[in-house]
mmCIF file as Biopython writes it, N, C-alpha, C and O atoms, coordinates in Angstrom:
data_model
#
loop_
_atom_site.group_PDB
_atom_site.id
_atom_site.type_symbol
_atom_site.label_atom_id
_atom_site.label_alt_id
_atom_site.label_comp_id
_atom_site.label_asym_id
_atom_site.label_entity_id
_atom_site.label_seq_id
_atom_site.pdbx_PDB_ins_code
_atom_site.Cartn_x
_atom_site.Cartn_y
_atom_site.Cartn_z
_atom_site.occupancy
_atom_site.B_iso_or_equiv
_atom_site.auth_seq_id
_atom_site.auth_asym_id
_atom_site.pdbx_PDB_model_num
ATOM 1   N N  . UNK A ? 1  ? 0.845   -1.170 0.000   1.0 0.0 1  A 1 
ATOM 2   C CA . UNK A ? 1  ? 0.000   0.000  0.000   1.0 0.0 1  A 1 
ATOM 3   C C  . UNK A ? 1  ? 0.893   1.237  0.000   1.0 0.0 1  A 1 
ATOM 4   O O  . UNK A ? 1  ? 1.767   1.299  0.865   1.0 0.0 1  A 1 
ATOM 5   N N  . UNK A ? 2  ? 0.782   2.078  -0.750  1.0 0.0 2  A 1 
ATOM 6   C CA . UNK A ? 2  ? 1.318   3.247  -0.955  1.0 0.0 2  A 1 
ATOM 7   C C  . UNK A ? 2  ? 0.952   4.396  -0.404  1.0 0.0 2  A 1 
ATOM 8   O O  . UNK A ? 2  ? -0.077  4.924  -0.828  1.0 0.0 2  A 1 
ATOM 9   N N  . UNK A ? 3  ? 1.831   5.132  0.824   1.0 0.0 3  A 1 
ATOM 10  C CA . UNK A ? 3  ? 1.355   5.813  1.649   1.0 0.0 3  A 1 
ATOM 11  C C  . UNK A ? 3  ? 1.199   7.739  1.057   1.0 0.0 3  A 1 
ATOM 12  O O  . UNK A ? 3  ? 2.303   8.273  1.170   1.0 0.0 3  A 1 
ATOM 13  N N  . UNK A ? 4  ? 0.640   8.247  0.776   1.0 0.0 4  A 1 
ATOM 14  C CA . UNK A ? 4  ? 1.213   9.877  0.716   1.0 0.0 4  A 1 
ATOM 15  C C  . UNK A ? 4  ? 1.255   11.163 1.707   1.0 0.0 4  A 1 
ATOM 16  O O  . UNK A ? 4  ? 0.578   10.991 2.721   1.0 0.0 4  A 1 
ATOM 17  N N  . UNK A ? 5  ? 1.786   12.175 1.634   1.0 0.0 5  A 1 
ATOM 18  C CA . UNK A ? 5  ? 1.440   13.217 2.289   1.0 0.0 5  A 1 
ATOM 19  C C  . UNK A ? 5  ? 1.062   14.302 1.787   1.0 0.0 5  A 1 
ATOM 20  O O  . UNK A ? 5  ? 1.909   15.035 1.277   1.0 0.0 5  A 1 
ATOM 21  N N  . UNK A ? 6  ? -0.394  14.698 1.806   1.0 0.0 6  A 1 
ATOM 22  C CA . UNK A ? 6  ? -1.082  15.914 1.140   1.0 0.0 6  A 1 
ATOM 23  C C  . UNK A ? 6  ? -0.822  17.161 1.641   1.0 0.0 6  A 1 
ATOM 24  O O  . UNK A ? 6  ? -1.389  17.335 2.720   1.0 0.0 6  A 1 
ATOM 25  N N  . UNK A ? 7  ? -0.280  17.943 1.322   1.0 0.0 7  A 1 
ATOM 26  C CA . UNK A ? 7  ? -0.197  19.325 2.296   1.0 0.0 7  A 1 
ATOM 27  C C  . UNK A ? 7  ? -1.194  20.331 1.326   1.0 0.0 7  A 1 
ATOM 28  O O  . UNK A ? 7  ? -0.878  20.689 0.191   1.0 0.0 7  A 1 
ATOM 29  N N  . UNK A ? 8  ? -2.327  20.667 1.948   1.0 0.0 8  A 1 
ATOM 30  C CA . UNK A ? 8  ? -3.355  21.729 1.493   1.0 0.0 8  A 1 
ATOM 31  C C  . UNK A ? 8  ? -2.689  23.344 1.671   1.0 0.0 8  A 1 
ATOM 32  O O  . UNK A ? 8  ? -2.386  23.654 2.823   1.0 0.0 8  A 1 
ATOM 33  N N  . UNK A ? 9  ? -2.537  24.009 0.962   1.0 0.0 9  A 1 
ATOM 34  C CA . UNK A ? 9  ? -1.804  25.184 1.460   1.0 0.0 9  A 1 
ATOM 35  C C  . UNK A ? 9  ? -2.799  26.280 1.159   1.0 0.0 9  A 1 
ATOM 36  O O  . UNK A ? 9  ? -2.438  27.424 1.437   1.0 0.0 9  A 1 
ATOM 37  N N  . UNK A ? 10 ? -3.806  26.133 0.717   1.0 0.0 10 A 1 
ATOM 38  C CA . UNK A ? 10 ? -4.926  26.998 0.309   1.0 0.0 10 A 1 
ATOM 39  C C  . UNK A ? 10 ? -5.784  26.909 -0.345  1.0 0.0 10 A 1 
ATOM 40  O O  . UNK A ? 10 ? -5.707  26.876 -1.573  1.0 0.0 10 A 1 
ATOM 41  N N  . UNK A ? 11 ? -7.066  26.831 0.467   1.0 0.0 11 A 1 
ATOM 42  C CA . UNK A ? 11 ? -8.359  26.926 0.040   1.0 0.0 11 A 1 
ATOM 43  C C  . UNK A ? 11 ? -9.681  27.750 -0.316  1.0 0.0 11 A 1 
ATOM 44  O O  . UNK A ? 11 ? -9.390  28.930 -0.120  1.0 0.0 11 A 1 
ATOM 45  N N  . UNK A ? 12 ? -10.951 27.658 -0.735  1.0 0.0 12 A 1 
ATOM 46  C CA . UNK A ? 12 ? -11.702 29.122 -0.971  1.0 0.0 12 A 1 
ATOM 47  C C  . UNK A ? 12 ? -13.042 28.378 -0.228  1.0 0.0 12 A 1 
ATOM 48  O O  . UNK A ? 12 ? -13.516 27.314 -0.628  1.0 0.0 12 A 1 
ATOM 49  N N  . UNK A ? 13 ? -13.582 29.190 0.991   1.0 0.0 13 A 1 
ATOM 50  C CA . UNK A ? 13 ? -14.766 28.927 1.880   1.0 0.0 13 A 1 
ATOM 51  C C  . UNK A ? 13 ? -15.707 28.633 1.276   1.0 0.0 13 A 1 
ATOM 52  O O  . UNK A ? 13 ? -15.824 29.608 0.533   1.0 0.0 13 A 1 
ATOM 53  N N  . UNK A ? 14 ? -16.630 27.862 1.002   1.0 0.0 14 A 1 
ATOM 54  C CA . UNK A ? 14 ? -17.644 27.664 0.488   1.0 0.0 14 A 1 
ATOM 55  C C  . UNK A ? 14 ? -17.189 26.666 -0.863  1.0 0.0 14 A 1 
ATOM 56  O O  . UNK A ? 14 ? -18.049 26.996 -1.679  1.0 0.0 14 A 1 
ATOM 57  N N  . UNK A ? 15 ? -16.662 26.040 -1.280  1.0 0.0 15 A 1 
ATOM 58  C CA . UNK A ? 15 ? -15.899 25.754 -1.967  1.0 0.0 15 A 1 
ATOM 59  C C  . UNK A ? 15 ? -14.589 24.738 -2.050  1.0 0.0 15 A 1 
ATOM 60  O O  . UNK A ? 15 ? -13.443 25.057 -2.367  1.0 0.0 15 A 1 
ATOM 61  N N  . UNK A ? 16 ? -15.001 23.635 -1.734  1.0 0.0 16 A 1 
ATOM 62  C CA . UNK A ? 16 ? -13.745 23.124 -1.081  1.0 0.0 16 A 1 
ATOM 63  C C  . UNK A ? 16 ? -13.443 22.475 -1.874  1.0 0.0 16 A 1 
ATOM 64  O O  . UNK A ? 16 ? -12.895 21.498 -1.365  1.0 0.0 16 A 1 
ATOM 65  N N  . UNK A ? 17 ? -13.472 22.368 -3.457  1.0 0.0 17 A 1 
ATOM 66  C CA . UNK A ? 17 ? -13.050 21.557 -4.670  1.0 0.0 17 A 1 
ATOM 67  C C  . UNK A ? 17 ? -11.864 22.872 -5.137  1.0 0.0 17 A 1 
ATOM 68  O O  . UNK A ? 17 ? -10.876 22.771 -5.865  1.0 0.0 17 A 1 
ATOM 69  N N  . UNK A ? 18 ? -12.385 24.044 -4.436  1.0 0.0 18 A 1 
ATOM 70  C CA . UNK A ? 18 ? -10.699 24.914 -5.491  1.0 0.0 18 A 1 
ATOM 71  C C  . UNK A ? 18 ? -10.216 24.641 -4.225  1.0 0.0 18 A 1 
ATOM 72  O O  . UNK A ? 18 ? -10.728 24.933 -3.144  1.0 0.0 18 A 1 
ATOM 73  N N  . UNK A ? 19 ? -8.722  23.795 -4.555  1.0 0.0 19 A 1 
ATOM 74  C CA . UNK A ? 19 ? -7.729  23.870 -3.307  1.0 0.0 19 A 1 
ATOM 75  C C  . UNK A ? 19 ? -6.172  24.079 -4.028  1.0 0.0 19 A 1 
ATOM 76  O O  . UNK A ? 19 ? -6.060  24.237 -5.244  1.0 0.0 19 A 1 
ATOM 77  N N  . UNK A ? 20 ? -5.052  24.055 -3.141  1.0 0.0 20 A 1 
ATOM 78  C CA . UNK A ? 20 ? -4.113  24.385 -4.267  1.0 0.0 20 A 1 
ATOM 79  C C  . UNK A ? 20 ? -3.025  23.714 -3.085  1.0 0.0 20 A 1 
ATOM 80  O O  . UNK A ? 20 ? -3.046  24.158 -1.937  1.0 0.0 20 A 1 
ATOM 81  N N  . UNK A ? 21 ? -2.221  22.774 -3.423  1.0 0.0 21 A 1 
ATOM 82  C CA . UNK A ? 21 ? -0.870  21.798 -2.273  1.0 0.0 21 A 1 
ATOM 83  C C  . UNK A ? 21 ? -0.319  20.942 -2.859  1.0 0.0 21 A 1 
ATOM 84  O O  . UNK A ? 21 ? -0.574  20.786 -4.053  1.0 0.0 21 A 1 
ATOM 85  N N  . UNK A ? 22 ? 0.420   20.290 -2.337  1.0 0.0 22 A 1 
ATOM 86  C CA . UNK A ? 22 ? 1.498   19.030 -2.477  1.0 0.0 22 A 1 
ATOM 87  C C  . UNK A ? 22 ? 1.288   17.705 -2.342  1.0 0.0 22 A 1 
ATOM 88  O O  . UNK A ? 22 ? 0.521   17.384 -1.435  1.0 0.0 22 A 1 
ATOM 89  N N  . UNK A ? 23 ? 1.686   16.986 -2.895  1.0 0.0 23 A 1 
ATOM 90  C CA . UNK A ? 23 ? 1.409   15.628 -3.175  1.0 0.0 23 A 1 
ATOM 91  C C  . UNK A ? 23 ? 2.812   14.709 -2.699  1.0 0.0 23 A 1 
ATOM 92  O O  . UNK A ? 23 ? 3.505   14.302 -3.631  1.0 0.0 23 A 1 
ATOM 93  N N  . UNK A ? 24 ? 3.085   14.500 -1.831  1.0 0.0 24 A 1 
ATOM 94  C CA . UNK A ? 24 ? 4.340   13.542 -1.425  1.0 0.0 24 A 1 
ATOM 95  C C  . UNK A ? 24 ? 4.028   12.118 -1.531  1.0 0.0 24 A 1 
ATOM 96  O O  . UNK A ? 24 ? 3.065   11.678 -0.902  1.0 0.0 24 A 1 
ATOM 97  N N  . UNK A ? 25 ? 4.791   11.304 -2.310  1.0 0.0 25 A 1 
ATOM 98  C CA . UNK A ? 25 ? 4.645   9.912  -1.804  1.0 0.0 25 A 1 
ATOM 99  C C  . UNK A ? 25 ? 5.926   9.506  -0.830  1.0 0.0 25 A 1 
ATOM 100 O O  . UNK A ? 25 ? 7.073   9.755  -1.199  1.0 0.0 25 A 1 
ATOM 101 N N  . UNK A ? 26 ? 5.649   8.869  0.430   1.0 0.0 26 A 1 
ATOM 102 C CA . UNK A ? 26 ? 6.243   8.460  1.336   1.0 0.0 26 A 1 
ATOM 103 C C  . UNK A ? 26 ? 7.459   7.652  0.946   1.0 0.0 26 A 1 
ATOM 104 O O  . UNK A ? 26 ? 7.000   6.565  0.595   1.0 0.0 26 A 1 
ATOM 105 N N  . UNK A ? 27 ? 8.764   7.624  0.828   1.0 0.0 27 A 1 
ATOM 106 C CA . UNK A ? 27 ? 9.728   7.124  0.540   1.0 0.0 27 A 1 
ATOM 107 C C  . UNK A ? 27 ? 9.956   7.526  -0.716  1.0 0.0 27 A 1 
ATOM 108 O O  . UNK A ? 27 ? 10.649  6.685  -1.288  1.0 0.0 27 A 1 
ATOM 109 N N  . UNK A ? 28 ? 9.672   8.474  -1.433  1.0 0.0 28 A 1 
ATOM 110 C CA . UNK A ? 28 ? 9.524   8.591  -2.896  1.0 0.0 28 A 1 
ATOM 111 C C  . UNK A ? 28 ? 10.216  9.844  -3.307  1.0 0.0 28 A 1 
ATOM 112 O O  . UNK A ? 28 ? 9.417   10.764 -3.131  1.0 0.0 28 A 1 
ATOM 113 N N  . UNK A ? 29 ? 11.464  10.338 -3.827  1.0 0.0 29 A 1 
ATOM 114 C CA . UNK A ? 29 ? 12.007  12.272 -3.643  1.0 0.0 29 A 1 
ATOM 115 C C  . UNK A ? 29 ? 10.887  12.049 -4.565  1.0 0.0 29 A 1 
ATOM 116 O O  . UNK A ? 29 ? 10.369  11.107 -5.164  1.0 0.0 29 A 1 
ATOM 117 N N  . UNK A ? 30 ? 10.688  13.697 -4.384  1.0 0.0 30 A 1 
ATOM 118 C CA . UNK A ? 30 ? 10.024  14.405 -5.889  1.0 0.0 30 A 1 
ATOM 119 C C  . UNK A ? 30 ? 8.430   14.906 -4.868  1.0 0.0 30 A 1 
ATOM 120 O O  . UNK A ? 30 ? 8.178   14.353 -3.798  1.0 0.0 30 A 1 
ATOM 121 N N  . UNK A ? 31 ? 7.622   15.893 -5.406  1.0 0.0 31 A 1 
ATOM 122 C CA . UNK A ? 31 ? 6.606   16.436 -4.715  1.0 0.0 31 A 1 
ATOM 123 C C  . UNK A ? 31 ? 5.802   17.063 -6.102  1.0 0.0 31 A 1 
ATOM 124 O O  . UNK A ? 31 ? 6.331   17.828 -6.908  1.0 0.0 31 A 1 
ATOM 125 N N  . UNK A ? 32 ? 4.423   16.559 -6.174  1.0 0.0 32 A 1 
ATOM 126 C CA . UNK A ? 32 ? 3.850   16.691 -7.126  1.0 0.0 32 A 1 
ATOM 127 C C  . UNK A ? 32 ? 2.850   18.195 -7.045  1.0 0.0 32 A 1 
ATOM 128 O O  . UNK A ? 32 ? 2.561   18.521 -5.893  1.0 0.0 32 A 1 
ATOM 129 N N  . UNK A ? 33 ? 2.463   18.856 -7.857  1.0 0.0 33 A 1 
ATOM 130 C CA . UNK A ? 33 ? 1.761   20.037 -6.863  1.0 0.0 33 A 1 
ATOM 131 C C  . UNK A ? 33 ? 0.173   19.959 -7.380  1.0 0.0 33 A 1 
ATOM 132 O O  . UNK A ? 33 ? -0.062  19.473 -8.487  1.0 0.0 33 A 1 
ATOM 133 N N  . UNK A ? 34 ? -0.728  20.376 -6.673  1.0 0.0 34 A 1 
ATOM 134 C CA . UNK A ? 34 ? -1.833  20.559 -7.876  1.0 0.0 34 A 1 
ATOM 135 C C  . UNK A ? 34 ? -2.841  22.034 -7.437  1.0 0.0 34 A 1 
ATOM 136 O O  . UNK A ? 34 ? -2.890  22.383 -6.257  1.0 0.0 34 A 1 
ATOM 137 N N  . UNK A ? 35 ? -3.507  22.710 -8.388  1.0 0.0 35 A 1 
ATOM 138 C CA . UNK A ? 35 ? -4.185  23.634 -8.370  1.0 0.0 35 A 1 
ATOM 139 C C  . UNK A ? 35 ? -6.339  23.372 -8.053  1.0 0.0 35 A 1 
ATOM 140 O O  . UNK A ? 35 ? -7.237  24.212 -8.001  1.0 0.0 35 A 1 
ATOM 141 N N  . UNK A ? 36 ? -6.360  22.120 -7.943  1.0 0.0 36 A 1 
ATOM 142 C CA . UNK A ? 36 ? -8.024  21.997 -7.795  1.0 0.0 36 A 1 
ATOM 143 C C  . UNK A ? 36 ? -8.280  20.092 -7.060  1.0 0.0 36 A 1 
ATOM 144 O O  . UNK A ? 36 ? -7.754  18.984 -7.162  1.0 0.0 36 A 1 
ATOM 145 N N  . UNK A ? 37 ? -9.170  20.611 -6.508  1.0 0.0 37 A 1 
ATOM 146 C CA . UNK A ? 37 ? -9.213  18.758 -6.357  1.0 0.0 37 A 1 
ATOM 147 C C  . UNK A ? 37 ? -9.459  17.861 -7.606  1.0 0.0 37 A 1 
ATOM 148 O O  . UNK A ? 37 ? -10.054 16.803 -7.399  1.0 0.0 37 A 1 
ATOM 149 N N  . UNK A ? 38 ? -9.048  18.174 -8.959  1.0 0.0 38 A 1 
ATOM 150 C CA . UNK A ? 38 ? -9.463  17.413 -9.844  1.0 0.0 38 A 1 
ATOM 151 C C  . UNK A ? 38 ? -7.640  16.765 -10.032 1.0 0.0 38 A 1 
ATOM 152 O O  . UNK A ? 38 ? -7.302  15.599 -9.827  1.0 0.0 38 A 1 
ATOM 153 N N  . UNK A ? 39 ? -6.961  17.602 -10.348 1.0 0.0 39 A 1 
ATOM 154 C CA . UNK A ? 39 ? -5.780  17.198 -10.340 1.0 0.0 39 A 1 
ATOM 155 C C  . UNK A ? 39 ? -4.811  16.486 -9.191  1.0 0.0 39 A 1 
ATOM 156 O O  . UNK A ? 39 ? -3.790  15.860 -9.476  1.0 0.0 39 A 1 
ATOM 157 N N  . UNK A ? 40 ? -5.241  16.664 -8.027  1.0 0.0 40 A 1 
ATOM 158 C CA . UNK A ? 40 ? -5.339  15.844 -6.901  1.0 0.0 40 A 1 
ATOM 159 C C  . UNK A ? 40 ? -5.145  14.577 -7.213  1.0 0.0 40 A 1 
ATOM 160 O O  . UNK A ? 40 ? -4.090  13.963 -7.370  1.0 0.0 40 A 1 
ATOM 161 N N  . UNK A ? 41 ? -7.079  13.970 -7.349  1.0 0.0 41 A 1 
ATOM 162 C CA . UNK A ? 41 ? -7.572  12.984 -7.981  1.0 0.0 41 A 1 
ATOM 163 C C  . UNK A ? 41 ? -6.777  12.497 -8.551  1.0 0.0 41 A 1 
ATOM 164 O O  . UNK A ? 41 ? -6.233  11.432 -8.260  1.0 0.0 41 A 1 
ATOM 165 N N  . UNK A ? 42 ? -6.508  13.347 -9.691  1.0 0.0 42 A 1 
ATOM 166 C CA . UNK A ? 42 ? -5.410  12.380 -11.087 1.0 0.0 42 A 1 
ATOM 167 C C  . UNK A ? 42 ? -4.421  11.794 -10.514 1.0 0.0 42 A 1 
ATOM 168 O O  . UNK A ? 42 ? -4.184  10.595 -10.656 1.0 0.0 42 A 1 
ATOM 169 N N  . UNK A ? 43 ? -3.633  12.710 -9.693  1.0 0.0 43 A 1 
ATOM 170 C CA . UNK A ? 43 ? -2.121  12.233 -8.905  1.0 0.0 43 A 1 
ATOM 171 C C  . UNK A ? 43 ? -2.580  10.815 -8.327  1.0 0.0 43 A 1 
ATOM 172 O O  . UNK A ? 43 ? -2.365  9.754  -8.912  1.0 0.0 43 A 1 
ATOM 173 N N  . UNK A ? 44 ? -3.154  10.921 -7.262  1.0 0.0 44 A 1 
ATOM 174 C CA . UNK A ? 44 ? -3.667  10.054 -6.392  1.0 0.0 44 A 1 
ATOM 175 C C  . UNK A ? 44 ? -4.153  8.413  -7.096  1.0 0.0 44 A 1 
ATOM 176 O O  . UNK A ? 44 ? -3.910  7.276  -6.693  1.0 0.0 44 A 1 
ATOM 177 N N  . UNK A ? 45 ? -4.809  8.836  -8.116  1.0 0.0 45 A 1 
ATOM 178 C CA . UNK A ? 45 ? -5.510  7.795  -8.971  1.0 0.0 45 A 1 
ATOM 179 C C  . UNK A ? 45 ? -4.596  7.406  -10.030 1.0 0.0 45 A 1 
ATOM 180 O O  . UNK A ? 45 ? -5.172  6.693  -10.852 1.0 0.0 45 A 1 
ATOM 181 N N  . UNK A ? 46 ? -3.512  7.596  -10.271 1.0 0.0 46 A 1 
ATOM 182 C CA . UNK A ? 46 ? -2.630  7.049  -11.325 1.0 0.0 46 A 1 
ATOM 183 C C  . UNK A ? 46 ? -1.199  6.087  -10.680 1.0 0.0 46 A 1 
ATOM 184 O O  . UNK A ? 46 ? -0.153  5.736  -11.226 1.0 0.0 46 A 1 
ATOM 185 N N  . UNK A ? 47 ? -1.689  5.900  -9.413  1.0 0.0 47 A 1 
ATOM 186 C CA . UNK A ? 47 ? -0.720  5.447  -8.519  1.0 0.0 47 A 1 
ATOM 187 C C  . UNK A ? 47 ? -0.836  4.113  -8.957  1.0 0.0 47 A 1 
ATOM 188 O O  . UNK A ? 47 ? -1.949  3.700  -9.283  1.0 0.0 47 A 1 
ATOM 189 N N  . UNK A ? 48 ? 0.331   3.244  -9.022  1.0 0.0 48 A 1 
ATOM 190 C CA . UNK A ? 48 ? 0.259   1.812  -9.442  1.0 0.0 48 A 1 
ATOM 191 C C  . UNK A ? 48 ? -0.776  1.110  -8.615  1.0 0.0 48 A 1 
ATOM 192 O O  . UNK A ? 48 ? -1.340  0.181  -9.194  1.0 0.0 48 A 1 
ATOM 193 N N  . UNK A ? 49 ? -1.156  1.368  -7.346  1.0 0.0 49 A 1 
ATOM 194 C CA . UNK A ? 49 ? -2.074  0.635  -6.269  1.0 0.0 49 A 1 
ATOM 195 C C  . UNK A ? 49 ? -3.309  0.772  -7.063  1.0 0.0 49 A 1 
ATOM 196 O O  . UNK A ? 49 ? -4.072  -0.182 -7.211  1.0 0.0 49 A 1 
ATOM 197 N N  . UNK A ? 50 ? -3.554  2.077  -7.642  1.0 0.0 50 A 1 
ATOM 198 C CA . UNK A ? 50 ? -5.182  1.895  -8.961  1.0 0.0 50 A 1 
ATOM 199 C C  . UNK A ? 50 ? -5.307  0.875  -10.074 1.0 0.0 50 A 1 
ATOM 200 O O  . UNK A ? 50 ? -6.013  -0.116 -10.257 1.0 0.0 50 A 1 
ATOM 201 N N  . UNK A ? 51 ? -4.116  1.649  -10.910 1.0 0.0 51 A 1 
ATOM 202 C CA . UNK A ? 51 ? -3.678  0.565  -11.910 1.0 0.0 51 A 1 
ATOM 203 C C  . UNK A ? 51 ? -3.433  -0.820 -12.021 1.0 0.0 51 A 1 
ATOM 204 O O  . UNK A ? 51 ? -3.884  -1.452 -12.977 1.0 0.0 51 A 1 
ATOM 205 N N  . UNK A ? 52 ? -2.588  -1.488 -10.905 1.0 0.0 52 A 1 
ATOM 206 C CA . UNK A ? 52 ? -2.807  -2.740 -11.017 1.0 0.0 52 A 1 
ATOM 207 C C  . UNK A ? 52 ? -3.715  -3.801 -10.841 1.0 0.0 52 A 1 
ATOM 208 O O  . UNK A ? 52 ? -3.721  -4.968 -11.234 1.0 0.0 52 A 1 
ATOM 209 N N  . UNK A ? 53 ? -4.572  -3.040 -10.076 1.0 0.0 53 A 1 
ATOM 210 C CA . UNK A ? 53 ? -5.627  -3.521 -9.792  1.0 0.0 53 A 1 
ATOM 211 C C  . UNK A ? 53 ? -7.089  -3.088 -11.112 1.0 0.0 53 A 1 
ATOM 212 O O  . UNK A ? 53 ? -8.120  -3.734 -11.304 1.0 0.0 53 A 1 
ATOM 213 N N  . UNK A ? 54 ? -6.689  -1.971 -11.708 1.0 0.0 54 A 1 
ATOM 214 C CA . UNK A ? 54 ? -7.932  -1.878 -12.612 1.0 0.0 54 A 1 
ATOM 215 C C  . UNK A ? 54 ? -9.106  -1.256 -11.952 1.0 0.0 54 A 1 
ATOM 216 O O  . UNK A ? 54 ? -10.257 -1.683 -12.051 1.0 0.0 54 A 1 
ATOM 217 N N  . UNK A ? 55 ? -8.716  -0.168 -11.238 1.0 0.0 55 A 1 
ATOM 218 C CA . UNK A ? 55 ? -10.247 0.525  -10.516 1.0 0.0 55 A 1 
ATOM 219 C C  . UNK A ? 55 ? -9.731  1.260  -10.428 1.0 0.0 55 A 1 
ATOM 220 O O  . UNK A ? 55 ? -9.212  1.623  -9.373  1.0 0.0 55 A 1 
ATOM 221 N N  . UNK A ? 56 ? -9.615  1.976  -11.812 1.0 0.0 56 A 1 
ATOM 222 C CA . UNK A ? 56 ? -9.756  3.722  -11.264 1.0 0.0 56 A 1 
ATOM 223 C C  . UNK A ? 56 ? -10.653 4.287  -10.536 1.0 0.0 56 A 1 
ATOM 224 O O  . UNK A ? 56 ? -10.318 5.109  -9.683  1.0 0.0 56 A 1 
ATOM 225 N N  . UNK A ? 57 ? -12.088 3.912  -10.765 1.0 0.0 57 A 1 
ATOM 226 C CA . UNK A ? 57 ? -13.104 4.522  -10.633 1.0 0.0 57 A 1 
ATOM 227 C C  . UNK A ? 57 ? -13.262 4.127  -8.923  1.0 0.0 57 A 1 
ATOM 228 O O  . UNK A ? 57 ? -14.027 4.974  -8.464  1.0 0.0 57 A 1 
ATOM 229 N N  . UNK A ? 58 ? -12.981 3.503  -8.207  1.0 0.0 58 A 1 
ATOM 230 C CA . UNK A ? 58 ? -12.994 3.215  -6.995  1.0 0.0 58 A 1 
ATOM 231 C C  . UNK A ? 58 ? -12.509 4.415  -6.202  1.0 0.0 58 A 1 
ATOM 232 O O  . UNK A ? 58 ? -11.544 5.166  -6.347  1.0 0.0 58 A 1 
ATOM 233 N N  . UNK A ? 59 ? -13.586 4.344  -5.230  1.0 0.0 59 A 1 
ATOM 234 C CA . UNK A ? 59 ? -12.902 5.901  -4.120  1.0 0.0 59 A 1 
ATOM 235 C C  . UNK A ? 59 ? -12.995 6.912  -5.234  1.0 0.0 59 A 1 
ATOM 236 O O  . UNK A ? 59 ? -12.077 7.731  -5.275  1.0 0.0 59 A 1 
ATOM 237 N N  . UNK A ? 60 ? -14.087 7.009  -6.282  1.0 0.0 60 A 1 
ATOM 238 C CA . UNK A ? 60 ? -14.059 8.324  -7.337  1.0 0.0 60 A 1 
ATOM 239 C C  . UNK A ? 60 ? -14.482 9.649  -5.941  1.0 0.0 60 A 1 
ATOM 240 O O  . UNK A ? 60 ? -15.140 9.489  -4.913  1.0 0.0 60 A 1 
ATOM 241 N N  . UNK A ? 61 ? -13.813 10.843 -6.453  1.0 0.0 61 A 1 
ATOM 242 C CA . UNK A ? 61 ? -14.468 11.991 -5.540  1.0 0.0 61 A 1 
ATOM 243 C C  . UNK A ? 61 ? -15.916 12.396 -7.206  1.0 0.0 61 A 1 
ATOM 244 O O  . UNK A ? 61 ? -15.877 12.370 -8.436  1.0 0.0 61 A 1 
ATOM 245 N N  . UNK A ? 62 ? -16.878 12.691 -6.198  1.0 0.0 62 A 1 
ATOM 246 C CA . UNK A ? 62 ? -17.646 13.469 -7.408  1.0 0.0 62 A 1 
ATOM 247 C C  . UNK A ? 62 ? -17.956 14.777 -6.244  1.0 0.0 62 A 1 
ATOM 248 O O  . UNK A ? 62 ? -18.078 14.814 -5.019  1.0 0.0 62 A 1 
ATOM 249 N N  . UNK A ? 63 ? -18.026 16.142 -7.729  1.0 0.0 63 A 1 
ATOM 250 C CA . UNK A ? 63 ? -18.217 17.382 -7.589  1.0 0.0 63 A 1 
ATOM 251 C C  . UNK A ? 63 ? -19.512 17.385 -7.357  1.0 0.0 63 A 1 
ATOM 252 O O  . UNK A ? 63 ? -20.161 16.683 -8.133  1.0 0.0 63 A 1 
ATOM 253 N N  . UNK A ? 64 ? -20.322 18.161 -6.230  1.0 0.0 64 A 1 
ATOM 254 C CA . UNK A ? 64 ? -21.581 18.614 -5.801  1.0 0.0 64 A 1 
ATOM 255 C C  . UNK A ? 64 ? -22.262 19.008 -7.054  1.0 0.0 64 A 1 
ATOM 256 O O  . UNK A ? 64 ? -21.575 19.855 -7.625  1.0 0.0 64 A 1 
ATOM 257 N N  . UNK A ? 65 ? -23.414 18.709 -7.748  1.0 0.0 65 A 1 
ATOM 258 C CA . UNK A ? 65 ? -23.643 19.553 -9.001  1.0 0.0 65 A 1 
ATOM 259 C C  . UNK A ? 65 ? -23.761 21.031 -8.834  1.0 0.0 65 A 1 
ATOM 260 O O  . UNK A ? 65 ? -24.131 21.283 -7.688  1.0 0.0 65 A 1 
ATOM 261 N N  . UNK A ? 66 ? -23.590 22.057 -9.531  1.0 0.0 66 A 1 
ATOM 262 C CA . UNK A ? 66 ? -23.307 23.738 -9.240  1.0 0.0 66 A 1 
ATOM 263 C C  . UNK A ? 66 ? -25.063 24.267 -9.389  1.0 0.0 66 A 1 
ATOM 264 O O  . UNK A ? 66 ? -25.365 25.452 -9.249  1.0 0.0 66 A 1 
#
C-alpha cells in the first residue's frame, strides 16, 4: 500500500473543490503540486495501487452539481 502526504496550502470557503498543495509519496524524492481537487484525484488515482488492480473509478471523488 502506498502511503502519501497531502499538504493543502490553500483553500476558498464555500468551496472546497478549489484547493491548491502538495502531493508527497512516502519514501519517494520528488513532490507533485496541484491547483483543484481534480488534479489531486489524477495524482492520487494514477498510482500503481489503482492501476494494477484496474479501478480507477474506486474511491471516485464526485463534484456537488453547481
Amino acid at each position: 500500500m502506498k502511503t502519501y502526504i497531502i499538504r493543502i496550502y490553500r483553500f476558498e470557503d464555500g468551496n472546497p473543490f478549489n484547493l491548491v498543495g502538495l502531493v508527497e509519496e512516502v519514501g519517494v524524492e520528488g513532490r507533485k503540486k496541484f491547483n483543484n481537487y481534480e488534479e489531486l484525484w489524477n495524482i492520487l488515482k494514477t498510482s500503481p495501487f489503482f492501476s494494477e488492480e484496474g479501478e480507477e473509478q474506486r474511491g471516485s471523488i464526485k463534484k456537488k452539481s453547481e
